[in-house]
Structure formats: C-alpha cells, structure tokens
C-alpha positions as CSV (number, residue, x, y, z in Angstrom):
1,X,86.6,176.7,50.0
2,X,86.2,177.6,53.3
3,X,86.9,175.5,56.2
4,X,84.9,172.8,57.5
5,X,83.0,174.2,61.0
6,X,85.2,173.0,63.5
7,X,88.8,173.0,61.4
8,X,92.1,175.7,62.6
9,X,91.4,176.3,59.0
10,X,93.0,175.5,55.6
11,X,96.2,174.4,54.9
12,X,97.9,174.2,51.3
13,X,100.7,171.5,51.0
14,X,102.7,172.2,47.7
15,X,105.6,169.4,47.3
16,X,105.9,167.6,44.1
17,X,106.5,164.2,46.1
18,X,103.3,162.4,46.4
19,X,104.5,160.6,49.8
20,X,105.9,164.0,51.0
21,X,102.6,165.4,50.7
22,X,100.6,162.4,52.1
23,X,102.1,162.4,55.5
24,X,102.1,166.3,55.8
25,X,98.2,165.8,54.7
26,X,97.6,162.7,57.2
27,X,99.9,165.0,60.3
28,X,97.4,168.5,59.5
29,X,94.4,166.9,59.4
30,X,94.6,164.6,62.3
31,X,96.0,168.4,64.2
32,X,92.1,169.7,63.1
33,X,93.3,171.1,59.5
34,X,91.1,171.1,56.2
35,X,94.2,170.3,53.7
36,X,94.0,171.1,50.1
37,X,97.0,169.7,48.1
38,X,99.6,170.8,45.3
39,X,102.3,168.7,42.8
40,X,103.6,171.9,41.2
41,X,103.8,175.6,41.3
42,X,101.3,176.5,38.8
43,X,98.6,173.9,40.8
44,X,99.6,175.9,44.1
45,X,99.1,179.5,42.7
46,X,95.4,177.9,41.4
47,X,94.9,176.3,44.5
48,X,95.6,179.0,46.5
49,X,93.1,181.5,44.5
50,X,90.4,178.9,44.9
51,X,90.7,177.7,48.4
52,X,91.6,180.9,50.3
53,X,94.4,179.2,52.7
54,X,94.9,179.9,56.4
55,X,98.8,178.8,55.6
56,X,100.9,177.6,52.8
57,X,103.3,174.9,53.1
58,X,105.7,174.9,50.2
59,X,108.4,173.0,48.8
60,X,111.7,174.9,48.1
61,X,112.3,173.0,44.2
62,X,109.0,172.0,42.4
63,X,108.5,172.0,38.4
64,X,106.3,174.9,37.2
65,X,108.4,177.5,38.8
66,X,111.1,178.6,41.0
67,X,110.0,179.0,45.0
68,X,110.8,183.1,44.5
69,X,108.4,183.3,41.5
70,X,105.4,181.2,43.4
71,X,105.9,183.0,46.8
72,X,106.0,186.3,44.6
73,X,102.6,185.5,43.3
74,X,101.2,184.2,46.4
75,X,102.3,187.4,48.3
76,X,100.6,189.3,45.6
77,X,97.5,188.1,45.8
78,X,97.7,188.1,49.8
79,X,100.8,189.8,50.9
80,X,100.0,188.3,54.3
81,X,99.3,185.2,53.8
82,X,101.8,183.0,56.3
83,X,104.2,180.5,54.2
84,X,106.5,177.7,55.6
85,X,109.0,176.8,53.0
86,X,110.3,173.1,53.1
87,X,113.5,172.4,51.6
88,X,116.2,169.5,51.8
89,X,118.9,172.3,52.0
90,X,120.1,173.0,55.8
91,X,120.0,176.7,55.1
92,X,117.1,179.1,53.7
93,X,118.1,181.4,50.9
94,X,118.4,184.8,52.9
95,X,115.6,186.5,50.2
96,X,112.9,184.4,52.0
97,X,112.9,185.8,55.1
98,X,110.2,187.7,55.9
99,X,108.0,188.1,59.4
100,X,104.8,185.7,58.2
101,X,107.5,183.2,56.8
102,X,109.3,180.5,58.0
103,X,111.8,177.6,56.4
104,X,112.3,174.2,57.8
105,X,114.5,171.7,56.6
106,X,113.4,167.9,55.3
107,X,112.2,166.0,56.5
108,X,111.0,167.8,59.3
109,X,109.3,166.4,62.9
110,X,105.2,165.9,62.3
111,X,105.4,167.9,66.2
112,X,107.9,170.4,64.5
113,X,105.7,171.7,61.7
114,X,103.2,171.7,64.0
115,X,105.0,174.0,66.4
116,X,105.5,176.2,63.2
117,X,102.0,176.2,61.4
118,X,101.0,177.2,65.2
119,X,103.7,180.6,65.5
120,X,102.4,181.6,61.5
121,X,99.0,181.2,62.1
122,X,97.2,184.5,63.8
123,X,95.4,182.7,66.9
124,X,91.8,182.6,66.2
125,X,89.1,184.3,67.8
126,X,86.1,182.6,69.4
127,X,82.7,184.6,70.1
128,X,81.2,183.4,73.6
C-alpha cells in the first residue's frame, strides 16, 4: 500500500490493546499519517510485508512473539526501516538500541510520539 497523495506516509501500530491502538491510530492520522494496524506479532510481520511502512510503532509484549524475534524479522526484510518500541517498563532492554530505533514508555504524550515518529522519519523530499 502506498500512501495516500498528500500523507508523511505509512505508519504501522502493532499493540495487542485495541484502545492502545485506536488512539495512536486517531493521534497519526489527524498528524497527516496513512495508519495500518496490528493485534499481534505475526499480523505485524504480514502487515509490514504488504504495506511497506514509513515507520513501525511496536509494542514491547504482544502474543505471537517476543519484541526481539519481530524486530529481527522486520530488520530483515528492511534493515532500515525506523521502529519506536512502546513498552509499560521505564527502561528499554539495552539489545534495542540501535540508530533508526527509539523506546518510549506507556502511555506516552500524543505530542511526544509525535516528536519521535518526526526524529525516525528521513525528512521527505519535495520536487518544485
């Protein structure tokens, strides 16, 4: 899927909480953001493959597998694709660090993961 003309592009929200995933959905799309949506590990990893995301927004526990195993298969398939873990921990496991990564804590500021979606993303380029 590719963005609709006009979007900062696609954003994947993986988070097995249906309310967690409205709001983030509601807070993207009203920043310009096409949103495609995940309940589980194994629907992110297919989601991912058939939308082509700008950005991944992933929660740290969700069934289908661990956060290490789905950002290992995400970063296979596009090593830099940009990923902003959520997690209700206060600290990120030191193993997800990386330079197109980032880990916010839950529940986070809508302005927040804006701020962050904004420092992942590669600014776009316009053509006069």
């Amino acid at each position: 899927m590719t963005a609709p003309e006009g979007s900062n592009g696609t954003v994947l929200v993986a988070d097995d909480d249906a309310l967690v995933r409205g709001v983030l959905r509601m807070a993207l799309t009203r920043a310009g953001y096409a949103v495609v949506e995940a309940r589980d590990a194994v629907e992110a990893l297919a989601a991912a493959m058939a939308h082509d995301p700008a950005l991944v927004v992933l929660d740290i526990n969700m069934p289908g597998g661990t956060v290490h195993e789905t950002l290992g298969s995400l970063r296979e398939r596009c090593p830099t694709l940009p990923v902003l873990v959520l997690s209700g921990e206060s600290h990120p496991p030191a193993d997800l660090a990386t330079e197109n990564s980032d880990f916010a804590r839950k529940p986070i500021e809508l302005d927040d993961l804006l701020t962050r979606i904004h420092r992942l993303l590669p600014p776009t380029t316009t053509s006069p």
